[in-house]
C-alpha positions as a Python dict, from the first residue, in 0.01 Angstrom:
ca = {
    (1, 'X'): (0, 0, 0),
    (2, 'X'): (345, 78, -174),
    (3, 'X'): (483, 386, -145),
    (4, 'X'): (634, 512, -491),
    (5, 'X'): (1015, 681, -561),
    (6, 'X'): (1185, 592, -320),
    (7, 'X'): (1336, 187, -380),
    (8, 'X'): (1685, 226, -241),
    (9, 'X'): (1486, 289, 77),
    (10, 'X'): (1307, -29, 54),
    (11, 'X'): (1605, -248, -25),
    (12, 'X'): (1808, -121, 245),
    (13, 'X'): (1493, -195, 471),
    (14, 'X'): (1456, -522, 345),
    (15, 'X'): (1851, -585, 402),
    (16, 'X'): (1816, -514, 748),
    (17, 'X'): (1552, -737, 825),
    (18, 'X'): (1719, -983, 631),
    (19, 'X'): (2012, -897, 895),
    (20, 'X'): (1789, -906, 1187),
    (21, 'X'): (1602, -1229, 1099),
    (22, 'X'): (1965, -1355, 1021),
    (23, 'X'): (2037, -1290, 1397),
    (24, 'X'): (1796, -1532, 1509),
    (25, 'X'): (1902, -1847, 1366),
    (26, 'X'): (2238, -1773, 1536),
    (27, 'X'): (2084, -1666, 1885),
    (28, 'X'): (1851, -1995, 1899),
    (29, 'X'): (2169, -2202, 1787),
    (30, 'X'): (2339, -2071, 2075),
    (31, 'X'): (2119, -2053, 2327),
    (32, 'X'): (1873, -2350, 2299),
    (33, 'X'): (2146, -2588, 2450),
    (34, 'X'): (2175, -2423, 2745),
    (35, 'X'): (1841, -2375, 2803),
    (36, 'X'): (1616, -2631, 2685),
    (37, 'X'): (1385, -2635, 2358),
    (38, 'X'): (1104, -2506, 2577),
    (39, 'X'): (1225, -2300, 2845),
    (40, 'X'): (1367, -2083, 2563),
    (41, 'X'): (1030, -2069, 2370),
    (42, 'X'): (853, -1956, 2671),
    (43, 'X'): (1083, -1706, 2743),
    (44, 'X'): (1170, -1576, 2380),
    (45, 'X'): (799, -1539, 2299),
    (46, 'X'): (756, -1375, 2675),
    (47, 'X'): (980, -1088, 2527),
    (48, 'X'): (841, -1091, 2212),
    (49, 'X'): (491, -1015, 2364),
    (50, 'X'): (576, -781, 2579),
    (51, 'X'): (726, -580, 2288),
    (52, 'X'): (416, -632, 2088),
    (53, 'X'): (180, -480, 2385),
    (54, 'X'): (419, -174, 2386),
    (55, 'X'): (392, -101, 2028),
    (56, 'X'): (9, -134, 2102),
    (57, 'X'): (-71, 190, 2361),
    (58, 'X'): (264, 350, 2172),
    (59, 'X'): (176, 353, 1843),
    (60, 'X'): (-98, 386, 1622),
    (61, 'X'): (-385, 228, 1870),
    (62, 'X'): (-573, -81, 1915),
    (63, 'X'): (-733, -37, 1554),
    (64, 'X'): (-375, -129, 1376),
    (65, 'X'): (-445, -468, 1522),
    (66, 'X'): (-833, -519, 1461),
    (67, 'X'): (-929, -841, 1282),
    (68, 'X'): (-1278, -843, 1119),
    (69, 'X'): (-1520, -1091, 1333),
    (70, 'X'): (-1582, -1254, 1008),
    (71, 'X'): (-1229, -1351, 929),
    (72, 'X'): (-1194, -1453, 1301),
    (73, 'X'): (-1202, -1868, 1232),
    (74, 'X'): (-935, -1819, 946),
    (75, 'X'): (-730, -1621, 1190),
    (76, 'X'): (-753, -1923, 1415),
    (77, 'X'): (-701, -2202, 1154),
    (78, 'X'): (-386, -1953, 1026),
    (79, 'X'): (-260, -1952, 1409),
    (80, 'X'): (-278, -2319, 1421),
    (81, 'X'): (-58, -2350, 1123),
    (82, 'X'): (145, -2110, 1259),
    (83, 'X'): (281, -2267, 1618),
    (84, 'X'): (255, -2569, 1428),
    (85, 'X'): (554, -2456, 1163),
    (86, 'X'): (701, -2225, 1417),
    (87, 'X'): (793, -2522, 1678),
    (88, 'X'): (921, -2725, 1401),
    (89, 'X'): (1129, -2412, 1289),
    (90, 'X'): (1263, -2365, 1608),
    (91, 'X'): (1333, -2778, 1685),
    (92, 'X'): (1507, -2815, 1320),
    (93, 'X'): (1718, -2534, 1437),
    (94, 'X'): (1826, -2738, 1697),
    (95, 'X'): (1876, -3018, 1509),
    (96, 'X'): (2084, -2898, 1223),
    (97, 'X'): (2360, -2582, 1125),
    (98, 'X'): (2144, -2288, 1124),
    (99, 'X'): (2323, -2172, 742),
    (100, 'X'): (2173, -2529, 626),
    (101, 'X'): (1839, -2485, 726),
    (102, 'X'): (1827, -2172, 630),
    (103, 'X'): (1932, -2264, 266),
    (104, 'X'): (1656, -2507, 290),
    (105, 'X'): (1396, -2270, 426),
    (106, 'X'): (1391, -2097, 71),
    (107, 'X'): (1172, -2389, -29),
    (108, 'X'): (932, -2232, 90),
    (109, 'X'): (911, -1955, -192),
    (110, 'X'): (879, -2213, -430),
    (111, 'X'): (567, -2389, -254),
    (112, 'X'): (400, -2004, -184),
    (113, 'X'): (433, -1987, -610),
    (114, 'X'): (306, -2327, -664),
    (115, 'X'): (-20, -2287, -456),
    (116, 'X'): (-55, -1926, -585),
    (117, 'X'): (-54, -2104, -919),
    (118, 'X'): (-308, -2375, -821),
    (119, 'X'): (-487, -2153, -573),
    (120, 'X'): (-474, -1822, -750),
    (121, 'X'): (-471, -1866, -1090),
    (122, 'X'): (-117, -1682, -1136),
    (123, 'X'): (96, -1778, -1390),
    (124, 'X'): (440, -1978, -1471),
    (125, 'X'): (713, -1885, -1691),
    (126, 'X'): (953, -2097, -1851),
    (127, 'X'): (1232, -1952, -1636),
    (128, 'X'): (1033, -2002, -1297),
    (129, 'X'): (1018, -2359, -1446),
    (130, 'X'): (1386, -2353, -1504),
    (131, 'X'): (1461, -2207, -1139),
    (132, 'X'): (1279, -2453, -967),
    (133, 'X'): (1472, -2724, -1122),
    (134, 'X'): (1809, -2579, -1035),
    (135, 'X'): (1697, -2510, -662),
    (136, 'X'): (1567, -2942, -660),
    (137, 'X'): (1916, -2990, -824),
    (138, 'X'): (2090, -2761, -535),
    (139, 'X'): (1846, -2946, -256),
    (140, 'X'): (1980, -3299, -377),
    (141, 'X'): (2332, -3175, -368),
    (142, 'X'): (2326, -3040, 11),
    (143, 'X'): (2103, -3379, 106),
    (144, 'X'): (2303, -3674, -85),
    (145, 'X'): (2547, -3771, 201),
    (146, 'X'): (2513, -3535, 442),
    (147, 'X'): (2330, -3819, 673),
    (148, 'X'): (2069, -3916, 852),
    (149, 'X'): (2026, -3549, 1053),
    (150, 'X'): (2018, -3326, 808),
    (151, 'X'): (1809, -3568, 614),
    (152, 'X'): (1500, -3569, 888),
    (153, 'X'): (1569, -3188, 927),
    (154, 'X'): (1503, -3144, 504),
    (155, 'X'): (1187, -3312, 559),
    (156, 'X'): (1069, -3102, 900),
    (157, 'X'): (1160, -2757, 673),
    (158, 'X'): (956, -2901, 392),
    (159, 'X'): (616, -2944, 645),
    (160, 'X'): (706, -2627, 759),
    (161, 'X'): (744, -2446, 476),
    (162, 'X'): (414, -2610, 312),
    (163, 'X'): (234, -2478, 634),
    (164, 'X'): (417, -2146, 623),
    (165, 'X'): (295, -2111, 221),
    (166, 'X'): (-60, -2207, 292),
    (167, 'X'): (-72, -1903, 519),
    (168, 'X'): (97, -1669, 270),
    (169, 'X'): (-147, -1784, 55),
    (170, 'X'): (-462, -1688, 285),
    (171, 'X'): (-306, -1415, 403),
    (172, 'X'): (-344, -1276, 8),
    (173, 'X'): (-725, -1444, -58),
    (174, 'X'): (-873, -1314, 280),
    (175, 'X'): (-759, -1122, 510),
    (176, 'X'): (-667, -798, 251),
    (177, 'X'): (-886, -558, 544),
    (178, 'X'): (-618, -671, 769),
    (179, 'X'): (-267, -498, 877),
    (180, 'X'): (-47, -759, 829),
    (181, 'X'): (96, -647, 1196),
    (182, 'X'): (-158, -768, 1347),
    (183, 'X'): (-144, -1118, 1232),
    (184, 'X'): (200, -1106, 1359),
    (185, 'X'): (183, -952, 1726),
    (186, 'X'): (-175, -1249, 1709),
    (187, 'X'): (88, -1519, 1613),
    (188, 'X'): (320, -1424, 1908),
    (189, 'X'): (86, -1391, 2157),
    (190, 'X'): (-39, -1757, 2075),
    (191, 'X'): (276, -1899, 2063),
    (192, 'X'): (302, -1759, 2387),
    (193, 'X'): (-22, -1920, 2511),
    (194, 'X'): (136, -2240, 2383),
    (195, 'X'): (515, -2264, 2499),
    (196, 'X'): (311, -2120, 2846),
    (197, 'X'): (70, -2416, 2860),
    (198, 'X'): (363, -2695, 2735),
    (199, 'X'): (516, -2527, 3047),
    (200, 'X'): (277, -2612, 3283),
    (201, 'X'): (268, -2986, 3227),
    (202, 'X'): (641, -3007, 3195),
    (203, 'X'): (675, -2867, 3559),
    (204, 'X'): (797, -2525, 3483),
    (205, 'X'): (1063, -2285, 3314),
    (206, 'X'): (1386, -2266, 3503),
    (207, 'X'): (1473, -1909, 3512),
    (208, 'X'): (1774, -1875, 3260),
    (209, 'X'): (2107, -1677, 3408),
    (210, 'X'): (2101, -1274, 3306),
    (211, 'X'): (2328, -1302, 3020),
    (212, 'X'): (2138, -1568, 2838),
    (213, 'X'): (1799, -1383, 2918),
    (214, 'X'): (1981, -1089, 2770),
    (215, 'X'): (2050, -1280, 2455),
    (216, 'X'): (1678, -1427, 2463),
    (217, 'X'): (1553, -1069, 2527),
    (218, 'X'): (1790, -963, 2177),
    (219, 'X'): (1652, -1235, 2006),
    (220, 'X'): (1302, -1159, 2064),
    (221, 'X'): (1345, -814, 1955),
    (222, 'X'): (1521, -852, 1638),
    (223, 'X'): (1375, -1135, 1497),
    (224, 'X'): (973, -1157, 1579),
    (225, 'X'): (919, -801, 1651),
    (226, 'X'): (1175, -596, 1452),
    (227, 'X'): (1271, -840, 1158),
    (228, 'X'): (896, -821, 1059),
    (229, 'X'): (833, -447, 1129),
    (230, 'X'): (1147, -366, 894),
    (231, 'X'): (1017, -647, 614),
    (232, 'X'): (652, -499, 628),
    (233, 'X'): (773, -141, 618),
    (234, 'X'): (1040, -245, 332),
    (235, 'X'): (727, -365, 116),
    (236, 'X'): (542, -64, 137),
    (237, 'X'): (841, 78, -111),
    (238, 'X'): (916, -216, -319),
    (239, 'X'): (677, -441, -510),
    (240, 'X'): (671, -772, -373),
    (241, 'X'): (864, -996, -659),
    (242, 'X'): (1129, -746, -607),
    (243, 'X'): (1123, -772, -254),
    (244, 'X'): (1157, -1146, -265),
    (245, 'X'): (1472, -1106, -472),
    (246, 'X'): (1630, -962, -169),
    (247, 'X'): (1485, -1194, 106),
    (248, 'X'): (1635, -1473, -115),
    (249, 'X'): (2004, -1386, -28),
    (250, 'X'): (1919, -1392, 399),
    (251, 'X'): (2087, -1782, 343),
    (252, 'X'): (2454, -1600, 237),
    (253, 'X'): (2398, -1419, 628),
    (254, 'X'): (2298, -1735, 820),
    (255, 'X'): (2582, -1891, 701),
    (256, 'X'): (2876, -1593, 766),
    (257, 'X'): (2727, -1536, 1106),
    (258, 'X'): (2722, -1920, 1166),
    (259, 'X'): (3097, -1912, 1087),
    (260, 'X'): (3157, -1594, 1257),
    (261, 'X'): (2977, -1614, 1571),
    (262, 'X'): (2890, -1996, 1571),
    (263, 'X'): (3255, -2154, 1416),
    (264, 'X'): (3034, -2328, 1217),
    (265, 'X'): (3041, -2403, 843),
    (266, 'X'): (2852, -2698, 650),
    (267, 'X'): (3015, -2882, 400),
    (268, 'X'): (3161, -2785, 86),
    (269, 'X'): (2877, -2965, -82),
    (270, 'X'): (2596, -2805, 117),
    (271, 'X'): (2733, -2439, 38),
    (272, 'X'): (2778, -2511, -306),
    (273, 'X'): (2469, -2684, -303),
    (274, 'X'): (2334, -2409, -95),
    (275, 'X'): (2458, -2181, -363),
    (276, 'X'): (2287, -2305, -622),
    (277, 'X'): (1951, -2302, -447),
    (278, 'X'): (2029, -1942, -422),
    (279, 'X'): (2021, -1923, -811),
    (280, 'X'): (1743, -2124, -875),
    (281, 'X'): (1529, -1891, -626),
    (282, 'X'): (1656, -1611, -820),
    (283, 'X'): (1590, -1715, -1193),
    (284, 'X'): (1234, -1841, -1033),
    (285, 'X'): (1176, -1490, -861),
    (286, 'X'): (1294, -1300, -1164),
    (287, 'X'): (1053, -1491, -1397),
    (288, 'X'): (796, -1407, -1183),
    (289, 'X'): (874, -1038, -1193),
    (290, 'X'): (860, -1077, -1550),
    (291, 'X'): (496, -1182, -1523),
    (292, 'X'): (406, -896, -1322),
    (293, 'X'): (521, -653, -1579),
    (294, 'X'): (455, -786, -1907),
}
């Protein structure tokens, strides 16, 4: 439901979750080394749980976070997707400068419009047309040379993203009688389940020194807890093309944190490349807004 009069409110909510989720590509950059890949999924969704039962018996009640028995199998096929896109987030992460795959991850806006298109019947604009072909211009630019890596790590976002989209798009066909919310604290408590059985056959979680628990614990709460609490609550002021205007710039953050916190920079042809993306997202969002209001 959006809430009307009162815009600056939802872009500076949507800023700050752009801030928060920025956060986490940093923390797992920094932490996953020392750690292990799965150790620090284990314990990052462990937090992120345990935040998500809080806001349960705190907040609103159970009934914030009851899915319909009939939309129960989609729930599961979504969660499935879900983990699935999530481990691959978190493994690309690993692989490649956080500011880079983050640049990439916008793809995934452009596959959530093409399957709304195919899926939903919405339409296209000569200027989404013309922003998607500036973002596949800025995509080949931060590829060509950058090597073998970064290559494999394009390809990982691009599974991810399609899975990622696919939900977006179910999320809008069939589960409208849902608080998104409760998708969200589902997801986490599944990709709990999973990083907790992985666990178990790979002999255990070493129990990470206080200071990089600390950071985990951080992590957790910014990014899969509060990140989405301040998005959700930023959309219920701002309709959602103008929402995704903002989320488009959370790149420009990855990649001054990276260099800040990280001393980490790509290429000059990835950030220009980058760059561009950034206005080809834009032009295609803006189009889109068009649509909405014509």
């Amino acid at each position: 439901m959006e809430i009307t009069g009162k815009p600056l409110k939802g872009y500076g909510l949507i800023l700050l979750a752009n801030a928060t989720l920025s956060i986490v590509f940093l923390i797992t950059k920094d932490v996953q080394p020392r750690v292990g890949l799965y150790p620090f999924l284990f314990y990052w969704f462990l937090c992120a749980s345990a935040y998500f039962l809080i806001a349960m018996f705190i907040g609103k009640g159970l009934k914030t976070y009851k899915i319909p028995r009939k939309w129960i199998p989609v729930t599961l096929l979504m969660g499935v997707f879900e983990v699935t896109a999530t481990f691959l987030f978190f493994y690309t992460i690993r692989l490649m400068n956080p500011a880079v795959a983050s640049f990439y991850g916008n793809v995934s806006i452009v596959m959530t419009v093409i399957l709304g298109i195919i899926f939903l019947h919405e339409h296209f604009t000569f200027l989404e047309a013309v922003g998607g072909l500036i973002l596949g211009i800025g995509v080949v630019l931060m590829t060509y040379k950058s090597g073998r890596t970064v290559f494999i790590g394009f390809l990982l976002i691009l599974v991810l993203s399609l899975l990622f989209s696919i939900n977006t798009v179910l999320l809008k066909v069939t589960l409208r009688d849902v608080y998104p919310i409760a998708f969200s604290a589902y997801r986490t408590f599944l990709l709990f389940l999973t990083t907790s059985a992985v666990i178990l056959f790979r002999s255990g979680a070493p129990v990470p020194d206080f200071h990089t628990f600390i950071e985990i614990a951080i992590g957790a709460f910014l990014g899969p807890f509060m990140g989405v609490f301040l998005l959700f609550t930023g959309l219920q002021y701002l309709e959602a093309s103008k929402a995704s205007l903002v989320r488009a710039t959370n790149p420009l953050m990855v990649l001054i944190g990276s260099y800040l916190w990280l001393r980490q920079i790509p290429t000059r042809a990835q950030v220009i490349g980058g760059i561009i993306t950034l206005v080809g997202i834009e032009l295609l969002l803006w189009g889109k807004f068009k649509i909405e209001h014509n």
